[in-house]
C-alpha positions in Angstrom: -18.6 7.4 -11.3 -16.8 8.7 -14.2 -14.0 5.9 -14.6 -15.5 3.5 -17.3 -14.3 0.2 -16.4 -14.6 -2.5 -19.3 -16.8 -5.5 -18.6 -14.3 -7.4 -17.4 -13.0 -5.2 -14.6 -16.6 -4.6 -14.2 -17.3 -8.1 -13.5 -14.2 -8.7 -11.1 -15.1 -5.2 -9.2 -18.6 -6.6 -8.9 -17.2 -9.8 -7.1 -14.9 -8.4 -5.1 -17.2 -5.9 -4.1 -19.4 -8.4 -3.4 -17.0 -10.8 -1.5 -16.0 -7.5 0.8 -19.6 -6.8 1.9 -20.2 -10.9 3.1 -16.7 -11.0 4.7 -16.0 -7.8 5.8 -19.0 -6.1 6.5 -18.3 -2.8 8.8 -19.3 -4.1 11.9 -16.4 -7.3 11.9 -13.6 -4.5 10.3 -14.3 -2.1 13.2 -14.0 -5.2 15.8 -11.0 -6.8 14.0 -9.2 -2.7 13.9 -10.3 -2.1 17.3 -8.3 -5.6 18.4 -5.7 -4.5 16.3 -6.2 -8.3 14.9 -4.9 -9.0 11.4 -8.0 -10.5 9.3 -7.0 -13.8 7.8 -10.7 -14.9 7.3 -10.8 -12.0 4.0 -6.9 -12.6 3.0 -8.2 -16.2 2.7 -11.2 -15.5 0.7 -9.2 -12.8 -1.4 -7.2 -15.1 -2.5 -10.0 -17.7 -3.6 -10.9 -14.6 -5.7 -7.3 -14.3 -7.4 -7.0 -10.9 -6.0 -3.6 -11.3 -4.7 -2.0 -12.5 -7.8 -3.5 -9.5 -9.9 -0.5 -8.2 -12.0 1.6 -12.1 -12.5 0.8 -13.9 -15.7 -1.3 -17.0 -14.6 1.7 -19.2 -16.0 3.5 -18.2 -13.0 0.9 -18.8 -10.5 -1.0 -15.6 -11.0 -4.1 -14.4 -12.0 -3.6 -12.1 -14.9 -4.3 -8.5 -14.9 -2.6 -5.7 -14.7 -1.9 -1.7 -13.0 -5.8 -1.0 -14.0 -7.0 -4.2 -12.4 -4.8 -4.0 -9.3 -5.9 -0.2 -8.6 -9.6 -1.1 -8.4 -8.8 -4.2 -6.1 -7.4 -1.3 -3.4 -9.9 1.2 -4.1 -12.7 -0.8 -3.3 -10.5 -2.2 -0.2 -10.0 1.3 1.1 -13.3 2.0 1.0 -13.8 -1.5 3.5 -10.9 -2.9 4.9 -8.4 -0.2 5.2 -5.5 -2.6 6.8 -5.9 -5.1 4.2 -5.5 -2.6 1.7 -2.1 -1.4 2.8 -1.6 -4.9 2.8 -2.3 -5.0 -0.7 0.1 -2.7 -1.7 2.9 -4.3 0.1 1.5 -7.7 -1.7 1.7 -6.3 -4.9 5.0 -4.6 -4.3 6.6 -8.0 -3.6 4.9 -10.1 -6.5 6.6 -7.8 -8.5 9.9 -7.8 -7.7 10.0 -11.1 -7.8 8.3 -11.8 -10.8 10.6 -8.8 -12.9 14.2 -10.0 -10.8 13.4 -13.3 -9.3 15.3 -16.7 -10.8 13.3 -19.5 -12.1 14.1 -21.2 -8.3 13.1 -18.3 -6.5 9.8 -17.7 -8.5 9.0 -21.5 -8.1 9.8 -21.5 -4.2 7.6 -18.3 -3.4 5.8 -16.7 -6.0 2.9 -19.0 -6.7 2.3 -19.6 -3.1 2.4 -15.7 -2.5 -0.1 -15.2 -5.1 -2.3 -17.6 -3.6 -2.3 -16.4 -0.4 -0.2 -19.1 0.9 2.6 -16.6 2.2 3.1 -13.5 2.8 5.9 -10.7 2.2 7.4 -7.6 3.7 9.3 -5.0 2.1 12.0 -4.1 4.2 14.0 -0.5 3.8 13.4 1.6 6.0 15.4 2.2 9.4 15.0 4.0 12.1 17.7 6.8 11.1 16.2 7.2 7.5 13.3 6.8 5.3 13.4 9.3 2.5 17.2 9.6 2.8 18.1 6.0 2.8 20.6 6.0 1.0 22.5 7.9 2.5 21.5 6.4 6.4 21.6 2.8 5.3 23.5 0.9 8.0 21.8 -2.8 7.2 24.8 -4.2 5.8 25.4 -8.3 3.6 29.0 -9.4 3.5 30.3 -11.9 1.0 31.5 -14.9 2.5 32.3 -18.4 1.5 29.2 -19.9 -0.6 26.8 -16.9 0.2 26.3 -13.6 2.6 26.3 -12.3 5.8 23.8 -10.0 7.4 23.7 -7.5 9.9 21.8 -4.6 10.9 18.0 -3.3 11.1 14.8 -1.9 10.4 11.9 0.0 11.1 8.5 0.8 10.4 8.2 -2.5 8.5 4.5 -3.5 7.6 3.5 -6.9 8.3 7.1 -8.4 9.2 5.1 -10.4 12.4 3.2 -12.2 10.1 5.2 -12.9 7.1 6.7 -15.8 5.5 9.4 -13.9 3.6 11.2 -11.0 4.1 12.8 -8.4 1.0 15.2 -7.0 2.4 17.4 -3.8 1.5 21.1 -4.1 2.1 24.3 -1.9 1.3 26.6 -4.4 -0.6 29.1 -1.9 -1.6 30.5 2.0 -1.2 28.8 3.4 -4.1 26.0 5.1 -2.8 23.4 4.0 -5.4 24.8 0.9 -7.0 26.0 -0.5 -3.7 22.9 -1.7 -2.7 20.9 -5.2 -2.8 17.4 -7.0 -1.9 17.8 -10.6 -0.7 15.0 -12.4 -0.4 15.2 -13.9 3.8 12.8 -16.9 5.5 11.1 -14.9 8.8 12.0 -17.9 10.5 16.4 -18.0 9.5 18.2 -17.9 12.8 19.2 -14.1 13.9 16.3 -12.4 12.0 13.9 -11.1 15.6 11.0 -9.3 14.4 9.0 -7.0 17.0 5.4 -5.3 16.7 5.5 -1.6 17.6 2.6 0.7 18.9 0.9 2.6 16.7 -2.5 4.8 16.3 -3.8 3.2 12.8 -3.4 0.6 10.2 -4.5 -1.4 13.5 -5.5 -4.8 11.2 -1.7 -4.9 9.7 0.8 -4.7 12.1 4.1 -2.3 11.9 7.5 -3.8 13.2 11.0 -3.4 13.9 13.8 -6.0 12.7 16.5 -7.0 13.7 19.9 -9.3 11.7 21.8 -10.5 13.7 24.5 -12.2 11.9 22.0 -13.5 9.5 23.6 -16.3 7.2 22.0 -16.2 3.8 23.3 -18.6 1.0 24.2 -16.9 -2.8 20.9 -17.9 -4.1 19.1 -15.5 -1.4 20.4 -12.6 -3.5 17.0 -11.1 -5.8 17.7 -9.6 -9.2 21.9 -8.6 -9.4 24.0 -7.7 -6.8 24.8 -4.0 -6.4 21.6 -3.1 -8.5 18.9 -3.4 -5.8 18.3 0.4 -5.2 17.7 0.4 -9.2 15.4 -2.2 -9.0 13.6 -0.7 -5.9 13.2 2.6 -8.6 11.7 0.4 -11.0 9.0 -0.4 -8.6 7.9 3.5 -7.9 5.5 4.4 -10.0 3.4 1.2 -9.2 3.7 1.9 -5.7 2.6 5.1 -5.3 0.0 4.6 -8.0 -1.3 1.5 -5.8 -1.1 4.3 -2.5 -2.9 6.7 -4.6 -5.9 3.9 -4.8 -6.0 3.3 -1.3 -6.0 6.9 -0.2 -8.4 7.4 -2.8 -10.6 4.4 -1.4 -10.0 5.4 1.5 -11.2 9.3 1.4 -14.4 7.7 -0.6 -15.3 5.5 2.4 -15.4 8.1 4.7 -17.2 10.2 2.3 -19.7 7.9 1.2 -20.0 7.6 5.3 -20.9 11.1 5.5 -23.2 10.9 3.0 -25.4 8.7 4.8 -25.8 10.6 7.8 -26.2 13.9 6.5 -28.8 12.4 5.1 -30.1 10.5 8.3 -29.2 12.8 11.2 -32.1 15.8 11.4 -31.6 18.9 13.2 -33.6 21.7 13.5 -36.3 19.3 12.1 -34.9 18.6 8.6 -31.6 16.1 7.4 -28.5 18.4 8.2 -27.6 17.7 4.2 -30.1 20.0 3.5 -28.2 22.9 5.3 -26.9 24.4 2.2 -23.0 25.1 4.0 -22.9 21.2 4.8 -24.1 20.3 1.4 -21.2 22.1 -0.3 -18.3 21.0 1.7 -19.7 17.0 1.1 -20.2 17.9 -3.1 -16.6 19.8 -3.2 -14.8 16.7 -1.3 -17.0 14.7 -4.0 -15.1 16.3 -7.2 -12.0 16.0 -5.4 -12.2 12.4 -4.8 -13.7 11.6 -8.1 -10.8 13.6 -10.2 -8.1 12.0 -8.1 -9.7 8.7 -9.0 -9.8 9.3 -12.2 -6.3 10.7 -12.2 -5.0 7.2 -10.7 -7.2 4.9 -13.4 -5.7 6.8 -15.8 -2.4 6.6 -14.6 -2.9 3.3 -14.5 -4.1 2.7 -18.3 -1.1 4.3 -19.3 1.1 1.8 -17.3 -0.7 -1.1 -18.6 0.5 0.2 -22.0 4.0 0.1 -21.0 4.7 4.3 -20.5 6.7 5.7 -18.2 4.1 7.3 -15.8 6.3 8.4 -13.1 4.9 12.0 -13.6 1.2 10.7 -13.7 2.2 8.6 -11.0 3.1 11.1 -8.6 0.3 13.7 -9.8 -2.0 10.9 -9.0 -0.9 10.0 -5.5 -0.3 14.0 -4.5 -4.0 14.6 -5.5 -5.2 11.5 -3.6 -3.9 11.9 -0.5 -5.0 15.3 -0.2 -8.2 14.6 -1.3 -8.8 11.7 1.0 -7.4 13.4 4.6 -10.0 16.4 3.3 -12.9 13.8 3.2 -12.2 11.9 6.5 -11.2 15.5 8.1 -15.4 16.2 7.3 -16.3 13.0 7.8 -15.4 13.6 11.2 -17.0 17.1 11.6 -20.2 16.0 9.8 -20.8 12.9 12.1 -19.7 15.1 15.1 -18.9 14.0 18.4 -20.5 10.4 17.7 -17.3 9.9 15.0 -15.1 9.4 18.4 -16.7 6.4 18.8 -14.9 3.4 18.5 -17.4 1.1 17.2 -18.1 3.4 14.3 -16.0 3.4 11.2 -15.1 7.6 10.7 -12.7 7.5 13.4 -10.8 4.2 11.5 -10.6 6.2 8.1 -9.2 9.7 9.9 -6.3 7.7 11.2 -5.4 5.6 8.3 -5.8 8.0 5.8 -2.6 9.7 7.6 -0.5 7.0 6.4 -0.5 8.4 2.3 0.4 11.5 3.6 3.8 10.2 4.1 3.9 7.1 2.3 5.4 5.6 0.2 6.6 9.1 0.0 6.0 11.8 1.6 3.4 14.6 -0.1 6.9 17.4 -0.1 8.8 15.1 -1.4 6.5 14.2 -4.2 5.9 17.9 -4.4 9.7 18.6 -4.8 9.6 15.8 -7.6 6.9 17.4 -9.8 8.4 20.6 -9.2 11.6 19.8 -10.7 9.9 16.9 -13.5 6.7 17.8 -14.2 7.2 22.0 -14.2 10.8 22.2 -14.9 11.5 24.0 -11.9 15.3 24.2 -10.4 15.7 20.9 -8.5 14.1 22.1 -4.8 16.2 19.6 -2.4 
């Protein structure tokens, strides 16, 4: 509403808006979510679009685009698809790892193909005794041997590892406990690697997995950017990651609100629409402002990316505001529709659970709290 795309994001919104109501209209998300079934059908036409190789130059197999362009792509994908829209960020994360650390082999060998939906990647750094202190926790380890690396170790909470190609991979390399860590880039399919789905309430579309390396044997070349430097090059990554989350939650909270909307404006009781009750009417326009501002927070965010600034501040801001505002829009969501959002063939109950996700990830909301405390206020250094 009050972002001003130009006419070319306007156009490629358009189609992909478009695209999202033939493929993924709310009736075949809800089916797909409810059989916690991963939906290939709108990866496939995604890709036809470009959309998963927003942010790589088109000489490397991309599509063009940038930050501004890839934000809008999850947006709109949180308001409809919610588990292909965390998918999106984890897409978007990998593209550009390897297009800023891959070699000229590696890029050739997976990023064109990622880009057109050909493969697929995980990011893998979490384990199950750390998240936020990782560093510290770490116990996924690559050895030097002769001609390459041995791996060993695991991780958890991994989106998508069940139905990826390629795996990035976060491994301690060295002592140091910053520059003693590397990604290496790992085929789903090398002997040792044994990937497992685990149960869990949302994101149903996408699945969530533990791994296990068992010995893995990886040759030099599996090594992404420079050994040792991998956390670094992780950091490098942030701010387009949790600018990215910030547009899903964002999308998300909009859905459900937009959601609301409609029934308040449907549902009568006491023999007028329920919108018209002035207390409902409030709640919906407040949750309104805050979704619009923490939109417009995350485009802007964006913009400034695009123009090469350091927006880890913006970034942050933008993500903080957007998850907040988006568990506040699904939380009425659910009040508004009543006991008829428990239903499982209605969307409201979808967008409460995975709107839970960004209030933890990529970071959790303290943490980016602790951040902007200490960066953005000059605060003492909480943690």
């Amino acid at each position: 509403m009050f972002v001003c795309p130009s006419e070319d994001e306007a156009i490629y919104c358009e189609s992909l808006e478009k695209l999202l109501r033939d493929v993924a209209p709310v009736q075949r998300v809800q089916a797909l979510d409810n059989a916690k079934a991963f939906d290939f059908e709108l990866h496939a036409a995604m890709a036809e679009l470009g959309a998963w190789g927003v942010g790589v130059g088109e000489e490397l197999g991309g599509g063009g685009g940038g930050p501004v362009l890839q934000v809008m792509t999850l947006e709109l994908l949180g308001r409809h698809a919610t588990s292909m829209a965390v998918f999106g960020v984890i897409q978007y994360m990998a593209s550009r790892l390897l297009r800023q650390y891959g070699s000229d082999a590696q890029k050739a060998q997976y990023l064109a193909d990622l880009c057109a939906g050909k493969l697929r990647a995980s990011f893998c750094m979490t384990e199950s005794g750390g998240g936020t202190d990782i560093l510290a926790t770490m116990k996924t380890r690559a050895v030097r041997e002769d001609g390459g690396w041995r791996l060993t170790g695991s991780k958890h909470w991994i989106s998508g590892a069940a139905r990826s190609d390629v795996l990035i991979v976060v491994a301690r390399t060295a002592e140091h406990r910053s520059r003693g860590i590397s990604l290496f880039l790992v085929p789903a399919s090398t002997p040792g690697v044994t990937v497992s789905e685990l149960g869990t309430f949302a994101i149903n579309g996408y699945d969530t997995c533990a791994i296990t390396f068992d010995e893995v044997v990886l040759g030099e070349d599996a090594v992404l950017g420079t050994v040792d430097q991998g956390f670094m090059q992780v950091l490098g990554t942030l701010n387009s990651e949790r600018l990215n989350a910030a547009a899903v939650a964002a999308g998300i909270g909009r859905g459900a609100h937009r959601l609301a909307l409609d029934y308040a404006r449907e549902r009568e009781a006491f023999g007028r629409p329920i919108g018209q009750f002035q207390a409902l009417q409030h709640k919906l326009v407040h949750a309104g402002v805050e979704l619009e501002a923490a939109w417009t927070m995350t485009v802007s965010a964006a913009r400034l990316e695009e123009q090469g600034r350091d927006v880890s501040v913006e970034s942050a801001v933008a993500k903080l505001a957007a998850s907040g505002a988006g568990q506040r829009a699904a939380q009425l969501g659910m009040e508004v529709i009543g006991g008829a959002a428990f239903a499982l063939e209605l969307p409201m109950q979808r967008y409460y659970r995975d709107i839970r996700l960004y209030s933890f990830a990529p970071l959790t909301d303290d943490m980016i709290a602790n951040f902007l405390g200490e960066r953005w206020l000059g605060l003492p250094r909480s943690y």
